[in-house]
MARTORTOR-764960 format. One record per atom (N, C-alpha, C, O): residue in one letter; atom name; y, x, z. Coordinates in steps of 0.001 Angstrom, whole numbers, plus 500000, padded with zeros to 6 digits. Atoms other than C-alpha are relative to their C-alpha. Example, Ala and Ser with C-alpha at 12.3 -4.5 7.8 and 13.67 -1.06 7.14 Angstrom:
REM MARTORTOR-764960
   code   site        y        x        z
      A      N   498810   500890   500000
      A     CA   495500   512300   507800
      A      C   501200   500900   500000
      A      O   501181   501936   500665
      S      N   498810   499180   499940
      S     CA   498940   513670   507140
      S      C   501090   499230   500730
      S      O   502198   499739   500899
REM end
This chain:
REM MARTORTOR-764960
   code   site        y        x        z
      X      N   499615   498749   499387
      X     CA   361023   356330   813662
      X      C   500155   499781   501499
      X      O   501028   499044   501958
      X      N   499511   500390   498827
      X     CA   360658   356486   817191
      X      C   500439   501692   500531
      X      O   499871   502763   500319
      X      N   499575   499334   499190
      X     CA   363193   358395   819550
      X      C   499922   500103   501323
      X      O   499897   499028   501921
      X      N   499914   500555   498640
      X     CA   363151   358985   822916
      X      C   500794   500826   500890
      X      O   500545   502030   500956
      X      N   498661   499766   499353
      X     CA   366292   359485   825202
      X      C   499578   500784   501257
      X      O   498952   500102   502068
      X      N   500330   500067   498324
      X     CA   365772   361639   828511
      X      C   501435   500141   500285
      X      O   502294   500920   499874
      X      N   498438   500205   499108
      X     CA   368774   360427   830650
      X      C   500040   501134   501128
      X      O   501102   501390   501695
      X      N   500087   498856   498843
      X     CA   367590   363348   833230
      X      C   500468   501045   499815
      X      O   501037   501805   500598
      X      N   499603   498466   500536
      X     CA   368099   366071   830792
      X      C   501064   500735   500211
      X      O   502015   500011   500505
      X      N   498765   499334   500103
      X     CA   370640   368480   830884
      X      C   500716   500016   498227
      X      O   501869   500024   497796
      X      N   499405   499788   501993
      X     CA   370631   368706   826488
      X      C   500776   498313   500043
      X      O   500176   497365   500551
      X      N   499657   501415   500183
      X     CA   373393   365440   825620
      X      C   499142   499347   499289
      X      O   498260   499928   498656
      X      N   500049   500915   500388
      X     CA   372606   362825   824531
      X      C   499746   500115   498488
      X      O   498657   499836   497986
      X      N   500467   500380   501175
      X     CA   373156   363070   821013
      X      C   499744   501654   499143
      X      O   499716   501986   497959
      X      N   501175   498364   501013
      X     CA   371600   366966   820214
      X      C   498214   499396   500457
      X      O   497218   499925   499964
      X      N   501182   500375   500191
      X     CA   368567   364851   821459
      X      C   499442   499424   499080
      X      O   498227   499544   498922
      X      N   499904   500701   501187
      X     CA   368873   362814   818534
      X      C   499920   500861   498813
      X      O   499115   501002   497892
      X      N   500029   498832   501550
      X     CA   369834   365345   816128
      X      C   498349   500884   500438
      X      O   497510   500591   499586
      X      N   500952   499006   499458
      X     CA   366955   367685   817636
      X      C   498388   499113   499504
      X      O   497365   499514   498950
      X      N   501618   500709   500148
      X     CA   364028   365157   817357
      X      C   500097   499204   498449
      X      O   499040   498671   498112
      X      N   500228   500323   500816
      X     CA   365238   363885   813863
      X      C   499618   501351   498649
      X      O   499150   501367   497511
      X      N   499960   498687   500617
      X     CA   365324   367329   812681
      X      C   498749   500634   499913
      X      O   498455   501466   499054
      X      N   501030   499465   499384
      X     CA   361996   367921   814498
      X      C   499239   499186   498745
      X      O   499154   499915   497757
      X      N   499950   500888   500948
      X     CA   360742   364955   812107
      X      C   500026   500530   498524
      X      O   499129   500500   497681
      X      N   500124   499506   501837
      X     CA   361755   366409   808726
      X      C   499565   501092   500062
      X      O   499111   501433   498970
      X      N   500725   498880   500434
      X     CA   360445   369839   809591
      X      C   498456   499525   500125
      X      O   497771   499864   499160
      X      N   501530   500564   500186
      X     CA   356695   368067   810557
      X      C   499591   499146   498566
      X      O   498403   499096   498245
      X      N   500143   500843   501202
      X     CA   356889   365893   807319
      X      C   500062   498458   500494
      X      O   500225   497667   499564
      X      N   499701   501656   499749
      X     CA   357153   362135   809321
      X      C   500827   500016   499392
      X      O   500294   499768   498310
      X      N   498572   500744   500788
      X     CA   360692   361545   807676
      X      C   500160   501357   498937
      X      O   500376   502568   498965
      X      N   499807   499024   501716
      X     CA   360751   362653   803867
      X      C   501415   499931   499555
      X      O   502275   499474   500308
      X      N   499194   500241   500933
      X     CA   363235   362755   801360
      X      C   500554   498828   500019
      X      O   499583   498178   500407
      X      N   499482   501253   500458
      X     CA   365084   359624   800801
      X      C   499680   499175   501276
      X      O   500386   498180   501114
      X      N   500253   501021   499022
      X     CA   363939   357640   804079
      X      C   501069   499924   500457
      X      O   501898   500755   500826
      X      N   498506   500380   499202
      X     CA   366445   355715   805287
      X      C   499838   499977   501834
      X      O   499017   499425   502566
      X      N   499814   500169   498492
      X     CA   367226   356075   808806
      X      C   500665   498790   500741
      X      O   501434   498079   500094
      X      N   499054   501606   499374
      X     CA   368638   353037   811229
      X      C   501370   500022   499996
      X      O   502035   501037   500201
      X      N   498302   499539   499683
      X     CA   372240   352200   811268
      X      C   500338   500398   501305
      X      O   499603   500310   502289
      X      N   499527   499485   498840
      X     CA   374298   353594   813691
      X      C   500198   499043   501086
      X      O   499892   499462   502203
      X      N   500347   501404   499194
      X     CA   374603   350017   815497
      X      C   498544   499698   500488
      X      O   498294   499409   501658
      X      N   501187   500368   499308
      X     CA   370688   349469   815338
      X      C   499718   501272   501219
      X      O   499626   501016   502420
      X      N   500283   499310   499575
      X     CA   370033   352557   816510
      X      C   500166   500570   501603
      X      O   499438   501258   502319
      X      N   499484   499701   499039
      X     CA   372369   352630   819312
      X      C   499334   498689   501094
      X      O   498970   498834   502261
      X      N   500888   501805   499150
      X     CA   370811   348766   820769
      X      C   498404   500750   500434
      X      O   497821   500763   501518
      X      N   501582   499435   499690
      X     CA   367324   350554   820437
      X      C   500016   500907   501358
      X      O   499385   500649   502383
      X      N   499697   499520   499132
      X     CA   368558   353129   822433
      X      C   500719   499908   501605
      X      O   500841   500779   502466
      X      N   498798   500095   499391
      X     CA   370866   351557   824628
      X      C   500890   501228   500469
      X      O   500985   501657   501620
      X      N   499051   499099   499905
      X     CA   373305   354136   824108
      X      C   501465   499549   499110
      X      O   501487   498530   498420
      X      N   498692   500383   500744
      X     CA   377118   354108   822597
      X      C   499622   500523   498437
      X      O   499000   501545   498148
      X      N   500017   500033   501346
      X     CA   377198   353749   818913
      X      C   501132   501678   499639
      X      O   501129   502505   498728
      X      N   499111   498595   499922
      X     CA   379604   356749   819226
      X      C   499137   501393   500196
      X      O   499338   502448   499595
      X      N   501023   498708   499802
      X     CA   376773   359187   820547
      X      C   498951   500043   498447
      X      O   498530   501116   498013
      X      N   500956   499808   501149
      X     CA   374503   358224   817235
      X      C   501148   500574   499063
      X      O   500854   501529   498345
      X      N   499546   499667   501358
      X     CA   377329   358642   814901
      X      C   500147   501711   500167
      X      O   499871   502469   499237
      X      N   499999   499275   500276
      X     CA   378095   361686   816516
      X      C   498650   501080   499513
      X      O   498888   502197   499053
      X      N   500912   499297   500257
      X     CA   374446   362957   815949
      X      C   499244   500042   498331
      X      O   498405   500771   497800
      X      N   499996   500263   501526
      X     CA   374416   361669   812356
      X      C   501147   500628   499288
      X      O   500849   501246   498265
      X      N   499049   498840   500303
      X     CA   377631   363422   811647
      X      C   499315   501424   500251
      X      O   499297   502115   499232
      X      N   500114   499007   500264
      X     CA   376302   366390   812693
      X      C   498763   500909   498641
      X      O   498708   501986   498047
      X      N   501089   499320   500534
      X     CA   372928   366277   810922
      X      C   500451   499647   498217
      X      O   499846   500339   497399
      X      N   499106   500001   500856
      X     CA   375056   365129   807854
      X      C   500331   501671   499876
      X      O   499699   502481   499198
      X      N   499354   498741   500148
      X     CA   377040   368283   808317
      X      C   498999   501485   499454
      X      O   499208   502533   498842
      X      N   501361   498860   499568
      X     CA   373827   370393   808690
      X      C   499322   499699   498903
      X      O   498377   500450   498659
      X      N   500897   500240   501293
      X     CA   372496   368777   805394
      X      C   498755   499356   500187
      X      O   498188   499126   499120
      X      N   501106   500733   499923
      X     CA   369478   367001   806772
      X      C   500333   498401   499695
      X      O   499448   497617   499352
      X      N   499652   501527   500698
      X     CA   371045   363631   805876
      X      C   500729   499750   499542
      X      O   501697   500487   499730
      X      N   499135   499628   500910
      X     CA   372933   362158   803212
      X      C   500600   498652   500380
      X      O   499773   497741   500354
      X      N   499955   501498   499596
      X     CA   375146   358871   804435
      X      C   500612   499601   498511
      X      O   501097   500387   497698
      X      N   499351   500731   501450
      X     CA   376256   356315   801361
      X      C   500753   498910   500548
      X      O   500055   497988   500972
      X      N   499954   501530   499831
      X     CA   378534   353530   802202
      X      C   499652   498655   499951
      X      O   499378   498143   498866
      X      N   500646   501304   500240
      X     CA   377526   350476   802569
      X      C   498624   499830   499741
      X      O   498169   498687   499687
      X      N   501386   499871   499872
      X     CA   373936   351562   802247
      X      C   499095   500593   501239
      X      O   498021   500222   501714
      X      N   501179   499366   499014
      X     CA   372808   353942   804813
      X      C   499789   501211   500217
      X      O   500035   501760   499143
      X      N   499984   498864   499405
      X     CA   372365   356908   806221
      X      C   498078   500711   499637
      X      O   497141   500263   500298
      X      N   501311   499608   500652
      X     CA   368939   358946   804257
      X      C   499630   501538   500077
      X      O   500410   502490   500066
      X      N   500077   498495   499699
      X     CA   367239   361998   804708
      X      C   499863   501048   498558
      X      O   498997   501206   497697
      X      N   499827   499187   501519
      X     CA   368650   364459   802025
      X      C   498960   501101   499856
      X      O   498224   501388   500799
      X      N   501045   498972   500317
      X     CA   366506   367166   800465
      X      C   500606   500858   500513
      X      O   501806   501106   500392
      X      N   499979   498706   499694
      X     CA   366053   370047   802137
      X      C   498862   501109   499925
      X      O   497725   500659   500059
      X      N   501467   499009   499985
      X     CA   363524   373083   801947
      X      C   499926   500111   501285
      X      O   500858   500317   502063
      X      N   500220   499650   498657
      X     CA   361617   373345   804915
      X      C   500222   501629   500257
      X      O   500256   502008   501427
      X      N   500016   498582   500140
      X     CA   361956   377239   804092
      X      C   501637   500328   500571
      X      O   501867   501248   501355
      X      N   499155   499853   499869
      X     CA   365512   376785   804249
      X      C   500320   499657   501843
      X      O   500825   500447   502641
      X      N   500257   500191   498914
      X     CA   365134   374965   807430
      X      C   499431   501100   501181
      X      O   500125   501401   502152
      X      N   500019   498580   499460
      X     CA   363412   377944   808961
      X      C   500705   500929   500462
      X      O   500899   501275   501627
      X      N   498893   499093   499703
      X     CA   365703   380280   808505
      X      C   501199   500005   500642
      X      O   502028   500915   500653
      X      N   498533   500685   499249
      X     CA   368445   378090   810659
      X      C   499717   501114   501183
      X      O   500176   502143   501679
      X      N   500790   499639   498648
      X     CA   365877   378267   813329
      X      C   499917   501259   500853
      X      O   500263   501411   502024
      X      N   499963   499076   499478
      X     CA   364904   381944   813229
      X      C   501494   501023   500184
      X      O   501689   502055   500827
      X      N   498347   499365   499859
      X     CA   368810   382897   812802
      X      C   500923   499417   501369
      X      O   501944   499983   501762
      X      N   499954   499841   498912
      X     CA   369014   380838   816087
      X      C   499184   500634   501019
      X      O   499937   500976   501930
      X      N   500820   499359   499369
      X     CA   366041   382456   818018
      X      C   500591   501674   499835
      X      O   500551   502341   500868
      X      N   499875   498692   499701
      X     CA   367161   385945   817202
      X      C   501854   499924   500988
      X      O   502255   500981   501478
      X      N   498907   500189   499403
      X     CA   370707   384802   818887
      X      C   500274   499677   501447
      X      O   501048   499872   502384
      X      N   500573   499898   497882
      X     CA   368970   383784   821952
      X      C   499299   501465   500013
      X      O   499155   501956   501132
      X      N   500612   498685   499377
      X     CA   367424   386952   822015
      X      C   500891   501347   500176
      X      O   500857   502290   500967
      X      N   498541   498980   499858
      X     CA   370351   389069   821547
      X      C   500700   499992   501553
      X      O   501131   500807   502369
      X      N   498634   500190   498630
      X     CA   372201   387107   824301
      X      C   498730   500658   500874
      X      O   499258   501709   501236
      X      N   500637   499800   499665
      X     CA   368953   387985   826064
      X      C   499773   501726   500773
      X      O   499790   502214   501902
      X      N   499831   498811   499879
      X     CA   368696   391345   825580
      X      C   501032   500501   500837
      X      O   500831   501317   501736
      X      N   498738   499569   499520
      X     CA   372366   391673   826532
      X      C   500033   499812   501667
      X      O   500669   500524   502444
      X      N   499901   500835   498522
      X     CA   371943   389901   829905
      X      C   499489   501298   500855
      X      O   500108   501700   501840
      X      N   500940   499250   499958
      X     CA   369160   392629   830264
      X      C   500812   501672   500513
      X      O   500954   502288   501569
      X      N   499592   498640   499693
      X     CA   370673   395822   829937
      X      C   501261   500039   500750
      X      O   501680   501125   501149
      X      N   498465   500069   499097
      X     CA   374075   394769   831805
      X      C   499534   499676   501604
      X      O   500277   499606   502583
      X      N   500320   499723   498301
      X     CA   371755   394542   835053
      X      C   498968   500803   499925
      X      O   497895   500654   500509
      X      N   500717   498827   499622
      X     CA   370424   397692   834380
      X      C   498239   500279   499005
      X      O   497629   501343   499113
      X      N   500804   499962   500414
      X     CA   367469   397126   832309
      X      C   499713   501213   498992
      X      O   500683   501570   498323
      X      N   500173   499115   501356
      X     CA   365650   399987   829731
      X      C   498988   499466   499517
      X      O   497975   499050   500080
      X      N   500543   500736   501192
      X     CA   364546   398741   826389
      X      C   498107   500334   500277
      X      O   497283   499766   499559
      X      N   501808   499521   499392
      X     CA   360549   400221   828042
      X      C   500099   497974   500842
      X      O   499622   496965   500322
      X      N   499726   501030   499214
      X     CA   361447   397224   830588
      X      C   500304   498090   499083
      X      O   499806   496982   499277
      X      N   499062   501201   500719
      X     CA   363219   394387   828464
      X      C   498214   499899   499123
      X      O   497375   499039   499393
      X      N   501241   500305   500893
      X     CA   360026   395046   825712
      X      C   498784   499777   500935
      X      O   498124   498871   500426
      X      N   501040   500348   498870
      X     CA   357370   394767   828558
      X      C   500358   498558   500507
      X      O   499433   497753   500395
      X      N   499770   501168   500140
      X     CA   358686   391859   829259
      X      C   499816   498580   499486
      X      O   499447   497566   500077
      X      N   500255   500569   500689
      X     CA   358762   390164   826243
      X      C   498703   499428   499844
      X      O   498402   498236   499901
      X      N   501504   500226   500419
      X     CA   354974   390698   825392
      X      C   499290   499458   501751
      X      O   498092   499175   501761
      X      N   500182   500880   498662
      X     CA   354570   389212   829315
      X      C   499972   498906   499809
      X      O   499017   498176   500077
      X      N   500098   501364   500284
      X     CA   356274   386166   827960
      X      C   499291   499530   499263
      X      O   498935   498361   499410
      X      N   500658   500691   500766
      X     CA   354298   386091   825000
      X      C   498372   499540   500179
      X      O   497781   498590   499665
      X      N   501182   500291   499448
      X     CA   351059   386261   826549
      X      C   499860   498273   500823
      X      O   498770   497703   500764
      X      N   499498   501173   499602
      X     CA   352243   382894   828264
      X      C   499624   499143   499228
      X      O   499964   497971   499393
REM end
């Protein structure tokens, strides 16, 4: 599994982690059951604090993309990519809300805001 850290970024440290292992099980590289590195290797690979992986393994734990076992390892639990989806588009419509909102509080009409959109999408 390779990660890769941008120290420039503004996203921390360890939603880069969660973000690109996540990225990973929705493409199909990391299946079911693959074990992931410990939180020690992982952090040497990286040279980062063992504290930033756990917290990005805690979260993706939390989030159900991995399942940790003591003394064994930290594995990527089953998930539906379908289910996965629906995180996604339940965040995308949340950026678009805040979006919208930003929009009409400096005056924008929904003619304007939707012209817009299909601007960006042409992009």
């Amino acid at each position: 599994m390779k990660i890769i850290i941008n120290n420039s970024s503004m996203q921390p440290l360890y939603e880069q982690i969660t973000d690109q292992i996540k990225r990973a099980v929705m493409q199909g590289t990391l299946k079911e059951g693959d074990n992931l590195p410990s939180v020690r290797t992982l952090a040497k690979e990286l040279r980062i604090s063992a504290l930033t992986v756990k917290k990005s393994y805690d979260n993706l734990e939390q989030e159900g993309f991995i399942v940790t076992v003591h003394g064994k390892g930290s594995f990527i639990a089953y998930t539906s990519k379908e289910f996965i989806l629906e995180g996604k588009k339940k965040e995308i419509e949340i950026d678009m809300e805040a979006a919208i909102r930003k929009g009409r509080s400096c005056g924008m009409k929904d003619e304007e805001l939707t012209e817009l959109f299909y601007l960006i999408l042409e992009d």
